[in-house]
Steps between C-alpha positions, in 0.01 A plus 500: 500500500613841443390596840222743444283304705737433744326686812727780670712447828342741784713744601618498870482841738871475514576502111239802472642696762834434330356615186372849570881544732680453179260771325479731754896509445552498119192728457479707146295777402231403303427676178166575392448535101413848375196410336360311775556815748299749312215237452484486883532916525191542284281190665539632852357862454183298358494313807493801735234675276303221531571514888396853473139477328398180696599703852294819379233292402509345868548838646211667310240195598622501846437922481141428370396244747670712842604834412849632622555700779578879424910505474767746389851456443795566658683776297544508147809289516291229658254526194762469284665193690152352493494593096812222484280245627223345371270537757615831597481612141122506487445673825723774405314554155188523683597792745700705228178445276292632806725776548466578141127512481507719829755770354301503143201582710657794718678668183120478358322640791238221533588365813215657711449191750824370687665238333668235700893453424570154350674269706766236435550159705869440592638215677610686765302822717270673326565873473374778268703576153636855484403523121133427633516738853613784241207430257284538801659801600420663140107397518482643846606816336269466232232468725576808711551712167167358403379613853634849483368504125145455653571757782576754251160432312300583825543879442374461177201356607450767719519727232289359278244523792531842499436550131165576509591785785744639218313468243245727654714749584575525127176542371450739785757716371446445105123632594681794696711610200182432213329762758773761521588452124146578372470822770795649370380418153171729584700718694715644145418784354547444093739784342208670312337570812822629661553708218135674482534591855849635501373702169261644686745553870792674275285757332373606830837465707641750208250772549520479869935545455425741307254717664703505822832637336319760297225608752612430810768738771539220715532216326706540159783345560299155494716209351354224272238289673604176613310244461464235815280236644375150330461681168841604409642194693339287251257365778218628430194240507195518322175344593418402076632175326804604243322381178286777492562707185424864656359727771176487305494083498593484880198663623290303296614198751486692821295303592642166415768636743285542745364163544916356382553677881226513649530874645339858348799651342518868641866614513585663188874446321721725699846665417697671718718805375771728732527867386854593664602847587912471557655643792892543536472400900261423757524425896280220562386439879302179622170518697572415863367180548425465177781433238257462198423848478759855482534846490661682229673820483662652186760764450476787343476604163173218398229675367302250765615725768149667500349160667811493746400699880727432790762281297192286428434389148109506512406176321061577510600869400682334136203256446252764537694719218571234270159336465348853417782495204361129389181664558527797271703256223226274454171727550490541125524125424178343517601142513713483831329564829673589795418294813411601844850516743512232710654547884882452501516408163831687314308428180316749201267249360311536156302212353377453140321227221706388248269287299237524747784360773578707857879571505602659837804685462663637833782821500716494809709777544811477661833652578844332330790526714782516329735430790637192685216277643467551877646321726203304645543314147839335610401179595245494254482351122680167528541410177855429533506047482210561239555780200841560680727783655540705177131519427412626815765808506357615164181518665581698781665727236144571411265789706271396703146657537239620762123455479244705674317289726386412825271314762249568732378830595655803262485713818704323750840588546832391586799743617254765351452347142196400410408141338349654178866660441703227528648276173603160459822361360474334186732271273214365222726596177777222707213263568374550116874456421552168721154300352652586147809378528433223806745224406826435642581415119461758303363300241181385691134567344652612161446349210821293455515418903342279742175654672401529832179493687595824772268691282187278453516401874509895581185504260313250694537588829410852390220302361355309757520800728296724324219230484557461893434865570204465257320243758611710786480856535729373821796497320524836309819555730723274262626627151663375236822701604490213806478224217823638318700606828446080600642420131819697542596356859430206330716536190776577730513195710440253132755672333562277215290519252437119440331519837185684311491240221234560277431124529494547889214771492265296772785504717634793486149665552472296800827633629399832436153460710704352768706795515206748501313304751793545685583835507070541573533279821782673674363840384831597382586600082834674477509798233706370255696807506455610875503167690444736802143544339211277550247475244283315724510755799175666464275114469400404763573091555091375479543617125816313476394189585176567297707512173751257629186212564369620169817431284539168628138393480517585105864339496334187686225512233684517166460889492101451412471870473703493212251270342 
C-alpha cells in the first residue's frame, strides 16, 4: 500500500509542546500578499457600515418604544469624540441638528414660545453644551427685545385713543378759521368804493386847506392834513361784501347785510384827518395825578399867542375859533353838513352822501412839535427786538403832536388849568407808519414776500368789538384805539414775523384775545408811547369784566356774532 490509508500516529503533549518551543525560537515574519491586503481594507469598512445601520436601526426602535431621557453633551470636544464613534456619532448629529433648527429660528424671529435646548446622552455626567447655553442666551434676548418692542407700542395705543380728542380739536379750529376768513372777506372794502369816497374826502379836505391859509389870522400857517386812523392804515372795515360793483349796487343789498349780521347798521364810514399848525417849541406839563392829559405853553412869536393867558395855551379857546372857520368854509356847500360838537371831542365833524351813502369825515386840529419828544416818552416805543434800533431813532427824529381833549367836567381845574384847556399827546402818523410797514422783514405783505396775519387779526378784534358795544350800550368806554394799542404790545413780544403766519390766523387771533382779556382783567393798558399812561384808568373794573366774559363767550362759541 502506498500508505494513504494508513491512519495517523497521535501526537503526544510532549512532542507538541516541543513543537511550538522550536517555533517560538526560529519565528519569521509572515508576509501577507499585496493583493490580498487591500481586499481585506475594502471588506472591513462594509462590515462596520453594516454595524452602523443595524445599531441605528436598534437605537431608533428602542427610541420609539421608551423615549430617551433629555441629555446634553459634555463640550464640543466631547461631541466630536462621540462623532469618532459609532454610537456617539448619531447623538452628536442630533444635538448640532437641534442647535441648528434653534439658531435658524432666532435669526428669523419666530421663536415666540421658549424652545427647549436639545440635549445629548454621554456616557459619563450629563451637563449642558456651551454651543446650546449660548443659543439660549440669544432667544432670551430675543424675547426681551420682543418684550420691549411691545412696551414701546403701548404709547401708541394710547394715542390712537386719543384720536378722536384730536381730531376734534381740528375741526374745531378749521370751523374757527372758515369763520374768521369769510368776516374779513365781508369786512373789505373793494377799491372802487375806496376810491368814490376818497374823491369825494380830497375835494373837501382842499377847500378847507385852502380857506384857512387865505382867510384865516390865526391859522395860516396850517401844514398838509395828515391822514390817520383805520382809513389811511389800510384798516378800514366795511360792513358790504367786496363783489359789489359800486356805491349805487351796495345799497341795493343793505339789507341782505343786515340779516348776513344780524344788527341795524347805523355807524356811517368814518375817516379821521389832523390839520397841524407847527410850532418851533412847546413846554409840555402833565396833569397831577393824571399823566394822560397836559398843559401847553408856547413861546413867543406864534400867531396862536392870542389863545395863550397866564403861559396857558387855551385848548377850548382854539376849537371854538377853528370850527367857526370850517363853519364859514362849508356854509356855501350844500352837500356837507356840519354836526353838532360833541363834549371833549377834539374833532370838526361834517358828514355827507356819496351815492346816497353817509361818510363821516372828522378834522382834528392839532399842534406839531417840531422838537425832541418829551421825556415821559423814554421808556416808551419798544420796537427795538421787533423793527429794530435804527427804525426807532428815525422815528423819534419825527415831531410829535398834541390834541385838544379832555375828560370829565370842562370846568374843573387842576393847578389852575381847567380840563377843557388841556391837550393830549399824540404819535398816530408813527402808529400809521408801524401798521404799514409791521414786519421784522421788510419784505412782509408785499407782493413778492410772505404775508402776515397782524393786520387781519387787528381787523377782527376791531370787529368783534364794535358788534359788542352794539348789544351793550355798557361798553361805549372801549375804542378801537384799545384794540390797536393790544396789537402793538403784542407785536413786540412775537417779534418774528413767522409767529403771525397767515396759515396760523386762528391762533394768532386767539393770542391776541388772550392778551386783551388780559390787559381788561388787571385794569392796566400801557400807552404804547407813555407806559406811565393807562388807557384803562378811567373804566371802572364791572365793565372790564363785562367785555372780558363777553370776548370769551363768543371765543367759546366760534365767534357766532360774526355769523
Amino acid at each position: 500500500m502506498t500508505g494513504r490509508g494508513r491512519p495517523r500516529k497521535a501526537q503526544s503533549p510532549e512532542n507538541k509542546c516541543s513543537k511550538s518551543k522550536t517555533k517560538e525560537k526560529g519565528i519569521q515574519p509572515v508576509t501577507v500578499p499585496r493583493h490580498q491586503a487591500e481586499e481585506k481594507c475594502k471588506t472591513k469598512p462594509k462590515k462596520d457600515e453594516e454595524l452602523k445601520d443595524s445599531k441605528q436601526k436598534e437605537m431608533t426602535r428602542s427610541k420609539e418604544k421608551n423615549p430617551p431621557k433629555k441629555t446634553t453633551a459634555k463640550s464640543l470636544t466631547d461631541i466630536n469624540k462621540l462623532q469618532q464613534t459609532p454610537d456617539g456619532s448619531k447623538k452628536a448629529s442630533a444635538c448640532w441638528r437641534a442647535a441648528e433648527e434653534m439658531q435658524s429660528k432666532t435669526l428669523l424671529g419666530t421663536a415666540k414660545d421658549p424652545v427647549q435646548t436639545p440635549k445629548a446622552k454621554t456616557s459619563g455626567d450629563v451637563t449642558k453644551s456651551p454651543e446650546c447655553a449660548q443659543r439660549k442666551e440669544t432667544k432670551k434676548d430675543s424675547i426681551k427685545s420682543t418684550r420691549t418692542c411691545n412696551e414701546k407700542i403701548k404709547p401708541t395705543e394710547d394715542t390712537t385713543h386719543l384720536q378722536p380728542e384730536t381730531q376734534e380739536r381740528r375741526d374745531s379750529g378749521a370751523a374757527v378759521d372758515l369763520v374768521l376768513n369769510k368776516t374779513l372777506e365781508k369786512l373789505k372794502i373793494k377799491t372802487k368804493d375806496r376810491s368814490n369816497a376818497a374823491e369825494a374826502i380830497n375835494a373837501i379836505k382842499k377847500k378847507i386847506i385852502t380857506h384857512l391859509k387865505k382867510n384865516s389870522q390865526f391859522f395860516k400857517d396850517v401844514e398838509e392834513p395828515l391822514g390817520t386812523g383805520s382809513y389811511y392804515e389800510h384798516l378800514k372795515v366795511s360792513l358790504f361784501s367786496p363783489g359789489q360793483k359800486n356805491i349805487i349796487e351796495l345799497l341795493t343789498r343793505v339789507s341782505h347785510c343786515i340779516v348776513c349780521f344780524g344788527k341795524q347798521i347805523s355807524n356811517p364810514d368814518e375817516f379821521d384827518v389832523m390839520v397841524p399848525i407847527c410850532v418851533d417849541r412847546a413846554m409840555v406839563k402833565p396833569f397831577p395825578k393824571n399823566d394822560a392829559f397836559y398843559s401847553v405853553s408856547l413861546k413867543r412869536g406864534s400867531p396862536l399867542l392870542k389863545f395863550q393867558e397866564d403861559d396857558i395855551l387855551s385848548a377850548d379857546k382854539m376849537l371854538v375859533e377853528f370850527r367857526e372857520e370850517v363853519k364859514k368854509c362849508i356854509k356855501p356847500l350844500e352837500e356837507w353838513t356840519l354836526t353838532k360838537k360833541k363834549k371833549g371831542c377834539p374833532a370838526v365833524t361834517l358828514t355827507t352822501n356819496v351815492h346816497a351813502v353817509t361818510i363821516s369825515l372828522d378834522f382834528v386840529l392839532c399842534l406839531m412839535v417840531q422838537s425832541s419828544w418829551p421825556d415821559f416818552t423814554k421808556e416808551g416805543l419798544k420796537i427795538e427786538a421787533w423793527l429794530g434800533s435804527k427804525v426807532k431813532q428815525d422815528y423819534k427824529r419825527k415831531p410829535y403832536y398834541l390834541v385838544p381833549k379832555y375828560e370829565g367836567k370842562g370846568t374843573d381845574a387842576w393847578n389852575g388849568v381847567l380840563t377843557k384847556d388841556a391837550w393830549r399827546v399824540s404819535f398816530s402818523h408813527i402808529e400809521k407808519a408801524i401798521l404799514n410797514n409791521h414786519g421784522k422783514q421788510k419784505t412782509c405783505c408785499e407782493k413778492d414776500g410772505e404775508r402776515c396775519c397782524r393786520k387781519n387779526c387787528l381787523k377782527l378784534l376791531k370787529h368783534l368789538l364794535s358788534l359788542l358795544k352794539e348789544t351793550d350800550s355798557t361798553l361805549d368806554k372801549f375804542c378801537s384805539y384799545h384794540v390797536k394799542t393790544t396789537l402793538l404790545h403784542a407785536c413786540c413780544s412775537r417779534t418774528e414775523d413767522s409767529d403771525w403766519s397767515v396759515a396760523s390766523l386762528s391762533h394768532c387771533f386767539n393770542l391776541l384775545l388772550e392778551n386783551f382779556i388780559t390787559y381788561l382783567e388787571e385794569g392796566h393798558l400801557p400807552n404804547f408811547f407813555i407806559p406811565s399812561q393807562n388807557l384803562f384808568s378811567g373804566i371802572d373794573q364791572k365793565k372790564r369784566n363785562t367785555l372780558a366774559s363777553r370776548i370769551r363767550e363768543e371765543r367759546d362759541n366760534c365767534f357766532s356774532i360774526f355769523k
